[in-house]
Each structure stands twice: as structure tokens, then as C-alpha cells.
C-alpha positions in Angstrom: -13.8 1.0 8.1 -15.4 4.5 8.8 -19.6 4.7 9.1 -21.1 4.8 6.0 -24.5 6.4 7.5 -24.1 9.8 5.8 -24.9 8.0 2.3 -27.8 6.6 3.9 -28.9 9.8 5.4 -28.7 11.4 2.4 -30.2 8.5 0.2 -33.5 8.8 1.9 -33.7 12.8 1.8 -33.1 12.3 -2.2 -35.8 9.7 -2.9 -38.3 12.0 -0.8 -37.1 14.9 -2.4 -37.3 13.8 -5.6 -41.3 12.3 -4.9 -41.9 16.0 -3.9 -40.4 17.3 -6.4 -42.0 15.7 -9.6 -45.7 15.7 -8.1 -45.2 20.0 -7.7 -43.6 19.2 -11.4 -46.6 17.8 -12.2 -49.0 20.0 -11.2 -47.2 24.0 -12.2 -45.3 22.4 -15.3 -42.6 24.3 -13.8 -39.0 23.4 -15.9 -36.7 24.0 -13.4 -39.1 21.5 -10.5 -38.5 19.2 -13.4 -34.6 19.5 -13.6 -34.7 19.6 -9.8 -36.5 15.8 -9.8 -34.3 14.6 -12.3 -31.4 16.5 -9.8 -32.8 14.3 -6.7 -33.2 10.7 -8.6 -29.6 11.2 -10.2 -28.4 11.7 -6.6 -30.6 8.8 -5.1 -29.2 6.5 -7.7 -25.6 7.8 -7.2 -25.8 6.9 -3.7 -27.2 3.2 -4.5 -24.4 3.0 -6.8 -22.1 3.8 -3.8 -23.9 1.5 -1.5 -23.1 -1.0 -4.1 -19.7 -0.1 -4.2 -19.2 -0.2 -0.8 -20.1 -3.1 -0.2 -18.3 -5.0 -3.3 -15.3 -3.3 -1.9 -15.6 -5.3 1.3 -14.8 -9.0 0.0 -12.4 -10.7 1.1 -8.9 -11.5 -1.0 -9.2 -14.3 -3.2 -7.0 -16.4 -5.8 -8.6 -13.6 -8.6 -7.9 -10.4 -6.3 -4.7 -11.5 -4.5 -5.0 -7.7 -3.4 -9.0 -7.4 -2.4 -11.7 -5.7 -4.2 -10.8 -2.2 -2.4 -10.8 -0.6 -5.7 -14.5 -1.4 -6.7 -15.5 1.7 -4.5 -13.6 3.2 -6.9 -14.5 1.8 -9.9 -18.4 2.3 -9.2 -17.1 6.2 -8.0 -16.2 6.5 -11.4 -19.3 5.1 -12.9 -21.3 7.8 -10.6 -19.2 10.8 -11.4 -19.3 10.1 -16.0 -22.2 8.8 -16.2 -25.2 9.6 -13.6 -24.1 13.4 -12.8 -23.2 13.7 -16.4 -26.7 12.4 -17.8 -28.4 13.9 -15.0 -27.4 17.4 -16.8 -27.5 16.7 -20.1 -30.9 15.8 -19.0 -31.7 18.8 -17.5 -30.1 21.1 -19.6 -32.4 19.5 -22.5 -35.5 20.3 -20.3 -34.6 24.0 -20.2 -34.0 23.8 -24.1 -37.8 22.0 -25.0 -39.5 24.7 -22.3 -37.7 27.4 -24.1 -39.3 26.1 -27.4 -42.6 26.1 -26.0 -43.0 28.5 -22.8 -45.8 28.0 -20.3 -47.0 28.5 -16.9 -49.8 26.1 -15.7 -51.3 26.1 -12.0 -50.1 27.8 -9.0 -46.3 28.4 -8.3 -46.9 28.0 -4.4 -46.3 24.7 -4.6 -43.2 24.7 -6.0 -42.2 27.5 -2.9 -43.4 24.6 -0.6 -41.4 21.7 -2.3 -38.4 23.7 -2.5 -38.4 25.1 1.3 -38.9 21.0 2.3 -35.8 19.9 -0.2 -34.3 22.5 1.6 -34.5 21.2 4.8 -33.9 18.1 4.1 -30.8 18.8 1.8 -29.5 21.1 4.6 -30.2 17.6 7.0 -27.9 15.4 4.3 -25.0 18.1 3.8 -24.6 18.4 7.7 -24.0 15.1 8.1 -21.7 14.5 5.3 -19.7 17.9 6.0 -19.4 16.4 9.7 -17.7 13.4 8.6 -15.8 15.2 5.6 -14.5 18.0 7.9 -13.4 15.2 10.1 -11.3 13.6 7.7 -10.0 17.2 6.1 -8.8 18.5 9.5 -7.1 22.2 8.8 -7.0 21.3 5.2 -8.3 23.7 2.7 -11.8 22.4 1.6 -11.3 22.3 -2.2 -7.3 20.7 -1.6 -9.2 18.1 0.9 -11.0 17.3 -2.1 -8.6 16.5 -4.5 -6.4 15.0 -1.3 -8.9 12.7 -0.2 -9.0 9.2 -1.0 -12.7 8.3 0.1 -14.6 9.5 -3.0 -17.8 8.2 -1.2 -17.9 11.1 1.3 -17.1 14.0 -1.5 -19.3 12.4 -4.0 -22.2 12.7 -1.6 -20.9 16.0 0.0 -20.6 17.5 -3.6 -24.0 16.2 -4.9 -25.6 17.9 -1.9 -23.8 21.2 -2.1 -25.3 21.1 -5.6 -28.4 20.1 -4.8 -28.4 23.4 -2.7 -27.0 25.8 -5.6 -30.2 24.0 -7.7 -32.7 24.9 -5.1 -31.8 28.3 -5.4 -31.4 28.6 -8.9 -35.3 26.7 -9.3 -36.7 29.4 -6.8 -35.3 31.9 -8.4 -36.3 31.3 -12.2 -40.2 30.2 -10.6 -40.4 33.5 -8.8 -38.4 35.9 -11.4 -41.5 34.1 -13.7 -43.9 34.9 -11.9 -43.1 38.2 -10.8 -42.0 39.5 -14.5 -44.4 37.3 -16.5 -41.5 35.6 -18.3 -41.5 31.9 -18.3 -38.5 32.1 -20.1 -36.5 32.3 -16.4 -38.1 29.1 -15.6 -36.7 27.5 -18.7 -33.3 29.4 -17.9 -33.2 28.1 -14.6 -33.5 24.4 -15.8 -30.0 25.1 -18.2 -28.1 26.6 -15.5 -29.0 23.1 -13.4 -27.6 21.3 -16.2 -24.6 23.4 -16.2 -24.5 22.8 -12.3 -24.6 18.9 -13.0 -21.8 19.0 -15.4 -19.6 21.1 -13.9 -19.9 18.8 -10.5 -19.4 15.7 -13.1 -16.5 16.8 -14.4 -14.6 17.7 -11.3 -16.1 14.0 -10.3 -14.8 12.5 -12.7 -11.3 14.1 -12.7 -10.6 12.8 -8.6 -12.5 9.6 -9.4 -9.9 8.9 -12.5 -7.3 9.9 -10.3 -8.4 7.3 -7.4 -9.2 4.5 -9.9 -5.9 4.9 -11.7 -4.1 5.0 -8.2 -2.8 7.8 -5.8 0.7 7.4 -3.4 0.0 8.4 0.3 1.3 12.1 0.9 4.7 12.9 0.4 4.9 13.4 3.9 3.7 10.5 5.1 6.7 8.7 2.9 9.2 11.0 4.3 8.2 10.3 8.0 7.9 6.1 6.6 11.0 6.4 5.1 12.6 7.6 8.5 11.1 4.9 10.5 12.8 2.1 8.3 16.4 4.0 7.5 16.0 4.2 11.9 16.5 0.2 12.5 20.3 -0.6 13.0 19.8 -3.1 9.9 19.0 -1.0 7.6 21.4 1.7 5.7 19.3 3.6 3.9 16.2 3.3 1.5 16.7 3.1 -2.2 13.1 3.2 -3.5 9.6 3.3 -2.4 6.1 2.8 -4.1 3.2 2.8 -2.5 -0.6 3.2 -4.0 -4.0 3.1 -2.2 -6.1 0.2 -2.7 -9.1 2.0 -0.8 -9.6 4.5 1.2 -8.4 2.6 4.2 -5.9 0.4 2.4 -2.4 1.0 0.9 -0.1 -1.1 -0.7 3.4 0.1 0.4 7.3 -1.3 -1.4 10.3 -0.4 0.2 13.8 -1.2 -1.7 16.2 -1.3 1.1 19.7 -1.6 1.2 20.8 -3.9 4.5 24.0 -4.0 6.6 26.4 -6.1 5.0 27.4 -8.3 8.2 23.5 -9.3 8.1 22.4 -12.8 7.4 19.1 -14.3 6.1 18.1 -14.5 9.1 18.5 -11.6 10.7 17.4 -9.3 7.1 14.3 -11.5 8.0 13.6 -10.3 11.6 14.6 -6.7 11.1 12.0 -6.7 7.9 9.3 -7.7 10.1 10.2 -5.7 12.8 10.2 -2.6 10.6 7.1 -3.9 9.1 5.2 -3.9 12.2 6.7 -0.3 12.9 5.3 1.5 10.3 1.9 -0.3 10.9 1.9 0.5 14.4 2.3 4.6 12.9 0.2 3.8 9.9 -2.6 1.4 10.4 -3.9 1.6 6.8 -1.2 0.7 5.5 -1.7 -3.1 5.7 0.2 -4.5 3.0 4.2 -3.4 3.3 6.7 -5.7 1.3 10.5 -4.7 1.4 12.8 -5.7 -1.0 16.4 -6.1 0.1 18.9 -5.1 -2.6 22.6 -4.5 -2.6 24.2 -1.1 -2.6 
């Protein structure tokens, strides 16, 4: 199992974000530092929640999960992308919509510049360290088709919520100082909608890969086609009827092949060549740790 310390990383530079964030709130009244808290707390509980998942996903089989408790990462990725990214805006869309009621400016806006250049840094801190491990896993990949391909949805979870994180910290500077400099609180209150609309629009495309994950993904097509080679290459076998396969988390994959044998092939020989092309495949494709093959007749 890959290093989770990039949710870590990026847990701590929320919750001390988010501190920063609601005492400058506090002080200027400004909406959009407001929306930008409630921003950092939704992230810091998103990543608990993937802590949490994490480690559920870690158990070992059992008589009730035959198969593990791999899926729980995706379960609780789920529970992350509906309802904490999706509350977060509603949340902060609703903040834009009460200042708009009843526009204000209180204290100086100079601490809100300070609080935002320090989420900055620290944001900047948490979305280098989960782009490392991201662009690790994506390789040459397109970014956006790495993120529909991938099949950790703790790394683009966190990778996503920081990128938005960013977008927010410029939207929040922006509505303070257009404010300021035009008299108009009314950017302020702006500026606390378009975070909302940030939120959402991150929850939605959450939600869409996390479905996808929960509801089960096949390894790549080329993957099979290279698997499917491998088995239809042992002398026992004459060719490969069916497959299935399905993740079960981001490093395990449940993998069926319906194979059709050589016909001069006893019980015990079908026996030894499944294990031998068993061990094949795992020797290519390490994640896949759970391969069954089905012999069938022509």
C-alpha cells in the first residue's frame, strides 16, 4: 500500500488554515474569509473522513467480507464527495446570499491580505505534495483522463480540494480588494457565491468518479488484452472465452478468467497449469491478488 502522508500533509495545513481564517473572519466580517473557513474545515473533515476510510479499508478478510473491506475507501470517498464538498457550498453559497441582504464592511481588510498570503503558502505546501504523488501515479497521462482513470480517489479527492482551495483564495482576495477599492461590499458577498459554486462544481465531479469506484471499475482494456495473452500463452490453454475483473481498492483487483483447456488435459494437469498461469499474471500484475479461472468446454 502507497504512503498516505500527503492527506496528512494536507490535514494539518487545513485545520491551520481554517483557525486563520475564521479569526480574520471575525474581526473584517469579510463574507468571502467566511466561505474560505467553512472551505478549510470542509477539507479538514474530508480528509479525516479519508483517514477513516483508509484505515477501515485495511482489515483483514473475514467470514462477512470473504473479499476484504477494500471498498470502504470507497464508500467513505463517496460520503466526502455528496455530502462534505456539497454542504461545504451550499454553505457558502448561502453566506454570499445573507451578506448580499445586508452589506457591510467592519475593521481593516489587511488582515484578511495576511490570512490569505499564509493559506496560500500553505495550500501551495499541500497541493505539491499531493500533485507529487498524483503525477506519479498518472505518468504521461492527460491530467483530467488520470482523473477519471484513477482508482485511488484518496489522492484526487485531496488533490482536487486543494486546487480548489487555491481558485477560493483568489476569488476571496479578489472580492475583499475589488471592495475595498470601489466601495462595494457587494464583491465581497459575490465572492462568497462564486466559492459555493467552486464547492459544487468540485462535488459533483467527486461524486461522479467516486460512484464510478464504489459501483466498480475493470482494470484498463489494455491491461486485459496483455492478461488475456499471458494465459491464451500456456500450452494448456486454447483460448480465453470470458473475463471479468473489478477493483476492490486501489491496490486490489478481483480478476475471472473462463478458459477453455486442451482436451487431452486431466484434473490434474487443468490444476497445475491454472496455478501456473495464476502466478504469471501476478508476477506481471501484483495488484491483482485474487485471479480465479474457470475451465469450461469449447
Amino acid at each position: 500500500m502507497r504512503s498516505r502522508l500527503f492527506i496528512y500533509v494536507s490535514l494539518g495545513a487545513d485545520v491551520t488554515i481554517a483557525i486563520s481564517k475564521f479569526i480574520a473572519a471575525g474581526i473584517t466580517g469579510s463574507s468571502s474569509m467566511i466561505s474560505e473557513g467553512i472551505h478549510s474545515v470542509i477539507d479538514a473533515a474530508s480528509q479525516l473522513m479519508l483517514i477513516w476510510g483508509v484505515k477501515k479499508s485495511k482489515r483483514k478478510p473475514d467470514d462477512s467480507r470473504p473479499f476484504g473491506y477494500g471498498r470502504e475507501l470507497y464508500f467513505w470517498s463517496f460520503m466526502v464527495s455528496l455530502v462534505m464538498f456539497l454542504l461545504g457550498g451550499c454553505i457558502s453559497f448561502y453566506e454570499g446570499l445573507r451578506r448580499l441582504r445586508n452589506p457591510e464592511f467592519t475593521g481593516s481588510p489587511n488582515l484578511s491580505y495576511a490570512t490569505l498570503a499564509i493559506a496560500l503558502v500553505f495550500t501551495g505546501v499541500s497541493v505539491s505534495t499531493a500533485l507529487k504523488v498524483f503525477n506519479k501515479q498518472r505518468g504521461d497521462t492527460n491530467f483530467f483522463k488520470a482523473i477519471t482513470r484513477s482508482k485511488d480517489p484518496s489522492v484526487f479527492i485531496v488533490l482536487l480540494g486543494d486546487i480548489g482551495d487555491m481558485l477560493g483564495l483568489v476569488v476571496a482576495f479578489l472580492g475583499i480588494y475589488l471592495g475595498r477599492l470601489l466601495h462595494n461590499p457587494y464583491y465581497d458577498a459575490g465572492a462568497s457565491m462564486i466559492i459555493g459554486v467552486i464547492l459544487l462544481g468540485i462535488s459533483m465531479l467527486l461524486v461522479r468518479e467516486s460512484k464510478s469506484l464504489l459501483m466498480g471499475e475493470p482494470i484498463g482494456k489494455a491491461a486485459i488484452r496483455k492478461i488475456v495473452a499471458i494465459a491464451e500463452a500456456d500450452a494448456a490453454i486454447v483460448k480465453i472465452k470470458k473475463h471479468f475483473s473489478t477493483y476492490m481498492a486501489p491496490e486490489e483487483v478481483l480478476l475471472q478468467l473462463i478458459a477453455v483447456f486442451k482436451e487431452d488435459l486431466n484434473t490434474d494437469e487443468i490444476t497445475v497449469a491454472i496455478e501456473r498461469i495464476i502466478n504469471a499474471i501476478k508476477a506481471e500484475y501484483p495488484r491483482i491478488n485474487r485471479i480465479f479461472i474457470e475451465p469450461v468446454a469449447k
